[in-house]
N, C-alpha and C positions, 0 to 999 in steps of 0.2 A: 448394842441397840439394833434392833433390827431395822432393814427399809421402810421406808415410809410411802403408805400409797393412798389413793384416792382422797377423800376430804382429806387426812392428817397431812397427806403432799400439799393439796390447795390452800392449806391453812398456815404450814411454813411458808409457802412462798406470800403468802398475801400478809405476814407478818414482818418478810426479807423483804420487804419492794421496796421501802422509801431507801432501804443502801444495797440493792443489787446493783444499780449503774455504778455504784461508788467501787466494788468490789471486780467487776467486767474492766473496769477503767484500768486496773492495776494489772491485766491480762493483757503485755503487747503482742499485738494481731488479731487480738479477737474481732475486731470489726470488720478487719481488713478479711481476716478469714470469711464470715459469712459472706463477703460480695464477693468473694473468689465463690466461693459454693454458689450462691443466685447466677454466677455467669456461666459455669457448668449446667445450668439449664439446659442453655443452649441455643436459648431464645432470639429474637430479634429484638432489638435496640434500635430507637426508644420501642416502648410498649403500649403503643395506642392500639386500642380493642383488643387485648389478651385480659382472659381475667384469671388471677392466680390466688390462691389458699396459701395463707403463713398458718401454719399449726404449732401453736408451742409458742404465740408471737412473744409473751414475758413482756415486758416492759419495753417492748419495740424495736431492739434491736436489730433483729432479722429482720421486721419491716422494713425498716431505716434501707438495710441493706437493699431488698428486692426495688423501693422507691427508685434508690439509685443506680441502680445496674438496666433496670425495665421502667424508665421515668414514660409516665403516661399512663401502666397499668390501672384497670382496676383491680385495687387490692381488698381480701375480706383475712383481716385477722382476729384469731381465735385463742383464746384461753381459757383455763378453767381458773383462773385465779382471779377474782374480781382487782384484788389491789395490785398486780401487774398492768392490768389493761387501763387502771386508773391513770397511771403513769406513761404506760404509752398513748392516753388519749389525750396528753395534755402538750405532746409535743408537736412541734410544728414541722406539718405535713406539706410537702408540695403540691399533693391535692386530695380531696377528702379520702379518709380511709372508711371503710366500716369493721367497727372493733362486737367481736361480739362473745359473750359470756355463756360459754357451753364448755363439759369435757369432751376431750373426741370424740368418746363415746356415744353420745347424745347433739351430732352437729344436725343429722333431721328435724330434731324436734325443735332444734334451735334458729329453725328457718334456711340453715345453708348446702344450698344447694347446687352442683353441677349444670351443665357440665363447666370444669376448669380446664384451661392451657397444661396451669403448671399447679402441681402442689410443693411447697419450699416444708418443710418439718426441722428444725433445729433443735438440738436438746431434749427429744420429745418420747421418739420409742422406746427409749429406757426409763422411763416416767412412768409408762403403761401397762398395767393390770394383764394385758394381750396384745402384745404387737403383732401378731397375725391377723386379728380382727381388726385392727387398724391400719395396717395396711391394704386387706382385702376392702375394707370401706372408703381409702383412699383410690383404689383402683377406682372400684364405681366413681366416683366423684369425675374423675379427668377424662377427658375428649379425647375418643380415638386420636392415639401420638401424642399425648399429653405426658408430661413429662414431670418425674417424680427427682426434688435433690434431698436425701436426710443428711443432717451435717450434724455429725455425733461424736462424743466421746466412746471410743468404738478402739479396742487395743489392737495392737499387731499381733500379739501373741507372744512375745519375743520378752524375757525377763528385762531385758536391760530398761524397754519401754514402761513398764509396768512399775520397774523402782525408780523410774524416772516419775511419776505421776503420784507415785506414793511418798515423794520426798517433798515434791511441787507443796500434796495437800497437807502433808506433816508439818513440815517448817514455815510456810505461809499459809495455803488460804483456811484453815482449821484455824490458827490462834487469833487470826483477826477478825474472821466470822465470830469464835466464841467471842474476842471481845466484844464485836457489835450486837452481841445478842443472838446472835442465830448459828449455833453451833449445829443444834440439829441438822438443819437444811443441809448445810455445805457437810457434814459427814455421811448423811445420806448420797450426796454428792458422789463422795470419794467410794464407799461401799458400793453402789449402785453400776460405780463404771465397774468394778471387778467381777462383780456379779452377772455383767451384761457379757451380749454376745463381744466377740474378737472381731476385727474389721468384715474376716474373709465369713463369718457366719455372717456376720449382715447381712454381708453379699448376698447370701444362699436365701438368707430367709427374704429378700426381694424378690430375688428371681422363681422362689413357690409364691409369691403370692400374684404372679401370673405376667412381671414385667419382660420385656422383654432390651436388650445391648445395653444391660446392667455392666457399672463399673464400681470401681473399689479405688477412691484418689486419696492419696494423703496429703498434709497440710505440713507448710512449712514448719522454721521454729523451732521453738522448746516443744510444740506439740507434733512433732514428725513421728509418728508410732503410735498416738494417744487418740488423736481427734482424725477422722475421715470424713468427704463425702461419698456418700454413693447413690451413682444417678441412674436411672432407670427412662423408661417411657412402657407406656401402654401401649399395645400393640392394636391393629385396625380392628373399628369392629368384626369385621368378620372371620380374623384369629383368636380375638378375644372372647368371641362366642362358640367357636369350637369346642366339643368335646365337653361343654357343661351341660 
């Protein structure tokens, strides 16, 4: 089966949404993980007057996460999945979010606009059609020093990791997704991360699309080798305008 992309990706997840929290829930650290990545921001705590972009928000977890790490922000979370964002608008926020139904691709036309502190992306560049254009439109978006975290399934490179991730999705999360119906989605899943970049291209491909005291962090766990953040920030306008 080949990857699944644009509407046929939006249309698995928005068929997966009423049991993705059910299936996340069965992943220990996964939540724990996203607010380790939202505190590699780097941010100040709390977050009164920063406003930050969740891309990729799914069903609100990474929201959840940045609420709590940057309690105050204003947050704008984005998906392209109508039945993901249904669910995370139904959960209780400590203060209002704005959820808003666009692909990355189309966040202008979609009203959302810069400048950001921080953009947070979880799960999201490997989703995408062009993760260069998405990150180049992520740049525009954030405020001189603005600060970029992608929190990815992203390999080391290294075999042991990689049959460490293919045994995870072979033995668990493959037979319980087919039984709940949504086999597709979560094979996509597992294809997708082998298909993507390894942690250290991440890296690379942040640092061309113009950030600059990029890093490469790994995450504890079963997922030490599997899952990274890597943080970046924009550099001042006036390096940021150099040379274009």
């Amino acid at each position: 089966m080949p990857l699944l992309h644009d509407t046929a990706l939006a249309a698995a997840f928005d068929r997966a949404a009423r049991r993705y929290d059910l299936l996340t829930a069965a992943d220990p650290g996964h939540h724990a993980h996203l607010r380790r990545s939202a505190r590699r921001l780097g941010l100040r705590s709390p977050g009164d007057g920063l406003r930050v972009l969740d891309l990729g928000c799914g069903t609100g977890g990474s929201t959840a996460a940045l609420a709590a790490v940057l309690p105050g922000a204003d947050i704008t979370a984005v998906d392209a999945s109508a039945g993901m964002l249904r669910r995370a608008a139904r959960r209780s926020w400590p203060r209002p979010v704005r959820f808003v139904h666009a692909p990355v691709e189309r966040l202008t036309e979609a009203g959302v606009r810069g400048p950001f502190d921080a953009v947070f992306a979880a799960y999201l560049l490997r989703n995408t059609t062009d993760p260069d254009a998405v990150l180049a439109h992520v740049h525009r978006l954030l405020a001189p020093h603005g600060r970029l975290a992608v929190h990815e399934y992203a390999l080391s490179g290294r075999a042991a990791h990689r049959a460490v991730w293919s045994a995870v999705c072979g033995g668990l999360v493959l037979p319980v997704a087919t039984l709940l119906g949504d086999g597709p989605l979560y094979r996509h899943l597992w294809r997708s991360v082998g298909a993507f970049d390894t942690a250290g291209q991440l890296g690379r491909r942040v640092r061309r699309a113009g950030f600059e005291r990029v890093r490469v962090l790994p995450l504890p766990g079963w997922q030490t080798g599997i899952t990274h953040t890597v943080v970046g920030r924009r550099p001042s306008a006036a390096v940021a305008g150099a040379g274009r």
